[in-house]
Structures are given as structure tokens and as C-alpha cells.
N, C-alpha and C positions, 0 to 999 in steps of 0.2 A: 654408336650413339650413346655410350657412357655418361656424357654428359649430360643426355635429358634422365637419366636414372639417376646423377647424382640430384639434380635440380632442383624433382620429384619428391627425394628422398629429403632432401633439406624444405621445403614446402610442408611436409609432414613434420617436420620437426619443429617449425615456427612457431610460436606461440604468443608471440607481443604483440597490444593494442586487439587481439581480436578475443571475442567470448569465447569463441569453439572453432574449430576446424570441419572443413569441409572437403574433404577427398572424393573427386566420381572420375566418371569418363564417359566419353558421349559419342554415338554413332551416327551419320546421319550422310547428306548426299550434297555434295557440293556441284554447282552451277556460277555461269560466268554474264555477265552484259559488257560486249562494245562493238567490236563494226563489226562482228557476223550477225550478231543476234542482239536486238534490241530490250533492255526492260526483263522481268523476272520471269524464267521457265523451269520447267524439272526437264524439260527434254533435250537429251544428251548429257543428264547429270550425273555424276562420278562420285563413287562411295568417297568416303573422310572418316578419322577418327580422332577425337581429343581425347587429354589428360589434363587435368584440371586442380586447383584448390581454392574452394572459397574462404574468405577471413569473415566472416559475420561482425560486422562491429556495434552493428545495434539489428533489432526486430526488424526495421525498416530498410539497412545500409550493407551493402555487402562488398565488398571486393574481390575480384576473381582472378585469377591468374592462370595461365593457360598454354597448352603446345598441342596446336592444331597440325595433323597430317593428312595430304589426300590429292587427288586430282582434279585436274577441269580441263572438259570437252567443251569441243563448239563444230558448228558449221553453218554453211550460209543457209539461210532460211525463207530468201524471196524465191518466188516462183518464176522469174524472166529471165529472159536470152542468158546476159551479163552477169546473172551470180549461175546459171546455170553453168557457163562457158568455164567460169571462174573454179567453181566447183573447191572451194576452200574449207578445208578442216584444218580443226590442231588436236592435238592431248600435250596437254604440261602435268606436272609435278611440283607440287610445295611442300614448306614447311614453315611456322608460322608461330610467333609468338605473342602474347597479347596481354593486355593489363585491363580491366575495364571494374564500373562503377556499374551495382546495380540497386535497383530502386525497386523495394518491394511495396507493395501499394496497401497490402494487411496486414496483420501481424500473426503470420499464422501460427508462429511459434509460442503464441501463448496458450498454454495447460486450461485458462478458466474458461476459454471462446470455443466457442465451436469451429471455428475455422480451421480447418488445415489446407488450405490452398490459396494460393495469389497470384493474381497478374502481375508484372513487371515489366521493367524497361529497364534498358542499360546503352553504354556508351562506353567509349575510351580509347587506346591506341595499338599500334603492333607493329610489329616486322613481320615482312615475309620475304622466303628466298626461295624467286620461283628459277623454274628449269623447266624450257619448251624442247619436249621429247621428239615427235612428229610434225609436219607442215602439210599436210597430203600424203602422198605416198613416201615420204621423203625424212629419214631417219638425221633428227638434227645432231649434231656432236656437242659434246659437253662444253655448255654455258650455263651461267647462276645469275640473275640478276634479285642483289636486295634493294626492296622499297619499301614505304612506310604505307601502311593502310590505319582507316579510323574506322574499328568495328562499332557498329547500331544497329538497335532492333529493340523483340520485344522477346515473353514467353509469360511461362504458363508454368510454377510450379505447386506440386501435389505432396504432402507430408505425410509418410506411412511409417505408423506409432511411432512418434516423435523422434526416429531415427535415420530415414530413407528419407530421400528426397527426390521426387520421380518431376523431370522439367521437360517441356516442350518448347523451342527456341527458335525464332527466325532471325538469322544474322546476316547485315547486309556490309559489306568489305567496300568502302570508297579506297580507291588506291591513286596515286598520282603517276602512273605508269600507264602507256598506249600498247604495250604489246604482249601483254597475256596472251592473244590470240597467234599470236605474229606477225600481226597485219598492222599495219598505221597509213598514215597518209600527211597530207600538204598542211599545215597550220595556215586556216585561210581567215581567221580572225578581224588581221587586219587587210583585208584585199581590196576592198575600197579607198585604203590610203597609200597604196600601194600602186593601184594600175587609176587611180584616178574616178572609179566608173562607180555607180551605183547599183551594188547587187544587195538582193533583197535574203537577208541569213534565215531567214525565217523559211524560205522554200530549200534549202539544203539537205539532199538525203544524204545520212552520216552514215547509211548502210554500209556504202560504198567503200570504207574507210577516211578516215579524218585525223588529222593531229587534234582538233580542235577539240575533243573531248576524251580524256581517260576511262581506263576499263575500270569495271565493278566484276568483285563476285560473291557469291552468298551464301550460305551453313545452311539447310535444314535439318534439324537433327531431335532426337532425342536423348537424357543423360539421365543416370543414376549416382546417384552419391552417399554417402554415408556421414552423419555427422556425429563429430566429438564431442560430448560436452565435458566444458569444465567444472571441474566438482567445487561448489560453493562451500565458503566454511561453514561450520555449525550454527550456528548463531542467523545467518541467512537462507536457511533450510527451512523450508514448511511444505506440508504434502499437497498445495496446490501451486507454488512458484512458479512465475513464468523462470525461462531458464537463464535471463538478464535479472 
């Protein structure tokens, strides 16, 4: 993985368009949504760890850049016959790269406020290239599939003396891919133009597996980072400056 140490390394070195630099890495546990398991759980969640650079371009504006690694579990989750009988698990493997906008809501970073902490929101885009290891008992052979995901969410970050940056983060991965879990099923969308008949989609349990909707999965984590500041010239220096 040389590559992500030059990447890294060239990230550190960047310094155009942004006030300061922002190097951390974030631990946290990743989980998945589609036809095992509907909606957001920690249960059957699998560690993750990122590396990261923020570009701060103002108080309020940041851009993050990122190489997420980790796993995601699942299994069926109803209690009848038919997921009993079925009895479906996975573990996959990714790795993941990402671009995203974030929106800080204070300015914590100014020296005269009292603040040092802000709510946030962010957005934006990525690759991932995942690999389904297990299906059950059943040891899969090497395959990779890459697809695009649109990471969202929110977080929580904390400034410790104007140098650490301690963040709390919920990230939610829309992917356009049915088979993180390994499982998919019939694209029934259009089945009323098709066989003629009027079924009602709205009573449809996607448990079961479905084409009809792609998987999710999601980052809980926590990160540390370190920020660089750029040293203003003289002239722009005073002992209570915000660091813009």
C-alpha cells in the first residue's frame, strides 16, 4: 500500500488555497443497511480506521480528504421460518476513498470567542472497492467490485488549545450497488407493466432481498487531528488574531 503513504505524504505537503492544514485519523465501527438488515444498527458492526486531511479555507468551510479502511458484517435479522431456514450472513472488506465539504456552524477557531466547539454537517463523494470474503460458511474467492458512494452526515467537533481537534462523526455511505451483503434479488419496479396486474409496492417486504433498492453503509467513529497553522506576516500579527 505505498501508494496510500505517498498520497498521505503529498496531502501534508499541500498548501494552496487553504489557511492551515489539518492531519488526524479516526477510529470507529462500521455497519451496513440492505436486504438482511433494514435501517441503522451497531449490531454486527465491524471496526474501520481512516486517514485523513482537512484544508480549512475559511472559519466556517473545510474540505476533507480521506482513505477509509474496514469491514462490514450482516445477518438476517427477522425472527420466522424463512430467514430462519435461510440463515444468511456475509463479512466483506473495503477500502475507500472520499472528497467531502464540511460546514462548520461556529467559528470556533476564533482566539476572542469563547467557543471552541461546533456542530457540523458535511457531504460529498467517493470510491470504494469492496471484496465479499464469506456468504455463510462459505469462503468467497477473489473478487473486487468498485462503485461510487455519496458520503452524509453530521458531527461534533471539540478544539483542544487551539491545536487538537477531537470530532465526533456519523456517516452515512448511499452506494448504487445491491450486493455488499451478497444477496439481491428481481428488479420488481416495473411488474405491473409487465404482467399486466395491479400490485400494490407499498405492501412489499424488501427483507427478502430486492433489486429494487441498493445497500447503505455507515462510519461511526471518532478522530484526532492536529492543526497547522500558517504563520501570518508581521504586519498581520496581533496578540489576539483569529488565525484567518
Amino acid at each position: 500500500m505505498n501508494w496510500i503513504k505517498i498520497l498521505f505524504l503529498n496531502l501534508l505537503a499541500f498548501n494552496c488555497y487553504s489557511q492551515f492544514l489539518e492531519p488526524g485519523f479516526s477510529l470507529g465501527l462500521n455497519s451496513y443497511s440492505g436486504d438482511l438488515k433494514r435501517g441503522y444498527s451497531l449490531s454486527n458492526a465491524a471496526p474501520g480506521f481512516e486517514i485523513f486531511n482537512r484544508f480549512n479555507i475559511s472559519s466556517h468551510h473545510s474540505i476533507k480528504i480521506s482513505y477509509k479502511k474496514g469491514k462490514l458484517n450482516g445477518s438476517d435479522k427477522i425472527g420466522d421460518e424463512l430467514s430462519k431456514n435461510r440463515n444468511m450472513w456475509f463479512e466483506s472488506k473495503f477500502s475507500e476513498i472520499s472528497f467531502k465539504n464540511e460546514y462548520n456552524f461556529l467559528n470556533y477557531f476564533d482566539e476572542v470567542e469563547k467557543e471552541n466547539f461546533t456542530p457540523y454537517l458535511f457531504f460529498g463523494i467517493g470510491g470504494t472497492i469492496l471484496r465479499n470474503t464469506k456468504s455463510r460458511d462459505n469462503v468467497i474467492g477473489k473478487n473486487k467490485k468498485l462503485f461510487v458512494n455519496i458520503p452524509f452526515g453530521l458531527g461534533f467537533k471539540y478544539l483542544i488549545k487551539k491545536q487538537f481537534s477531537l470530532t465526533i462523526e456519523f456517516e452515512i455511505k448511499k452506494t448504487f450497488y445491491d450486493q455488499i451483503d451478497y444477496v439481491t434479488g428481481a428488479n420488481t419496479k416495473n411488474i405491473d407493466n409487465i404482467t399486466g396486474l395491479d400490485f400494490n409496492n407499498s405492501q412489499k417486504n424488501y427483507q427478502y432481498s430486492s433489486g429494487n433498492n441498493n445497500d447503505f453503509y455507515y462510519f461511526t467513529g471518532i478522530s484526532l487531528s492536529y492543526i497547522f497553522y500558517k504563520i501570518p506576516c508581521p504586519k498581520d500579527s496581533a496578540p489576539y488574531n483569529s488565525i484567518y
